[in-house]
Each structure stands twice: as C-alpha cells, then as structure tokens.
C-alpha positions as CSV (number, residue, x, y, z in Angstrom):
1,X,-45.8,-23.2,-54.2
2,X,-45.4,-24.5,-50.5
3,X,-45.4,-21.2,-49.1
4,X,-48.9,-20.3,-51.2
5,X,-50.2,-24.0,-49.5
6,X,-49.3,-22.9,-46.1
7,X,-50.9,-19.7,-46.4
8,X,-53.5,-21.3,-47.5
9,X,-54.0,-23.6,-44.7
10,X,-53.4,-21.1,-42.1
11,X,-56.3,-18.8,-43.5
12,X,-58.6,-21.6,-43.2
13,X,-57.6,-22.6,-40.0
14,X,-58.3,-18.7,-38.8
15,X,-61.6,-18.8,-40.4
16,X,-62.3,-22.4,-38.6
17,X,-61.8,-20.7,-35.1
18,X,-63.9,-17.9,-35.9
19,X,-66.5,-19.2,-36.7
20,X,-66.2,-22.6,-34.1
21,X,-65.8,-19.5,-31.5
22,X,-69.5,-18.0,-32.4
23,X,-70.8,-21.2,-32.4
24,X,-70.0,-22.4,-29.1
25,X,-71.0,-18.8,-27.9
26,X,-74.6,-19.4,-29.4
27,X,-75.0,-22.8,-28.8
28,X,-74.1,-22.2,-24.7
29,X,-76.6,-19.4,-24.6
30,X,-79.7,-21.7,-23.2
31,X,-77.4,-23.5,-21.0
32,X,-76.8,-19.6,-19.7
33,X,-80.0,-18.8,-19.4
34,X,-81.0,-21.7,-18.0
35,X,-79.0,-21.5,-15.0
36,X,-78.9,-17.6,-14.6
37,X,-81.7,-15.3,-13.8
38,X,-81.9,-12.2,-16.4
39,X,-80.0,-10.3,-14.0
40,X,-77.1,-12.5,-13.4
41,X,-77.0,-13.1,-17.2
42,X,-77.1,-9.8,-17.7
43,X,-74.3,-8.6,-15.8
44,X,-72.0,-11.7,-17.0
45,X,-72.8,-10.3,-20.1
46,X,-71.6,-7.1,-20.3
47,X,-68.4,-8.2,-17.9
48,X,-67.8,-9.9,-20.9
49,X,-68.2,-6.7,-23.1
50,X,-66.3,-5.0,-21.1
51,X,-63.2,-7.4,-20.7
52,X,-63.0,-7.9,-25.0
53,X,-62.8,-3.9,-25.1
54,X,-60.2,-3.7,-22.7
55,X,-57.9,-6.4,-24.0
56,X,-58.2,-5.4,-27.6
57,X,-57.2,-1.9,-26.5
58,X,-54.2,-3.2,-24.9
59,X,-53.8,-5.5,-27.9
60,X,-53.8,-2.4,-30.3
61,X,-52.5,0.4,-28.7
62,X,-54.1,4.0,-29.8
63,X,-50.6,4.9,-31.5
64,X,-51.4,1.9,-34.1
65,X,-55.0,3.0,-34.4
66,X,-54.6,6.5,-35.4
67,X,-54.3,7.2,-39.4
C-alpha cells in the first residue's frame, strides 16, 4: 500500500508543477509587455520556442520517437 501512496503523491506533485509552471508564465506576461516593445517581446518569444524544441529533441532522441 506505500508504494500505491508514493505513486500517488509523486503524480500530484507532477501535476502541481505543471500547472504552477503555466501560471507563472501567464501571470508574467504584462510584466513582459510592460517592459518590452512588441518587437523585443516578440523575438524573446519565439527564442523561447525555439530553445523548448531543441531541448525536447535532445531529450527524446528520433530513435525513441519512431513507432
């Protein structure tokens, strides 16, 4: 039963970071655009697009992705 508890507890605590990371990403966006300009927003935008693509690839190789 302990190892049910801990599973448990360790899915919840995933699900807590998700969702605490999308909130701080949409609670910072008027601070962002408050002290960007549209341009400099955009480009720190899709930097950031960018970067997430690139690590997950190199998380998840194309070997692991392929059925």
């Amino acid at each position: 039963m302990n190892k049910y508890r801990t599973l448990l507890l360790n899915i919840g605590l995933f699900g807590i970071n998700t969702v605490a990371t999308k909130l701080i990403t949409f609670l910072l966006v008027p601070l962002y655009t408050y002290y960007l300009s549209t341009k400099e927003f955009g480009i720190t935008d899709m930097s950031l697009t960018v970067i997430s693509l690139v690590l997950r690839q190199c998380r998840y190789p194309m070997r692991c992705c392929v059925l």
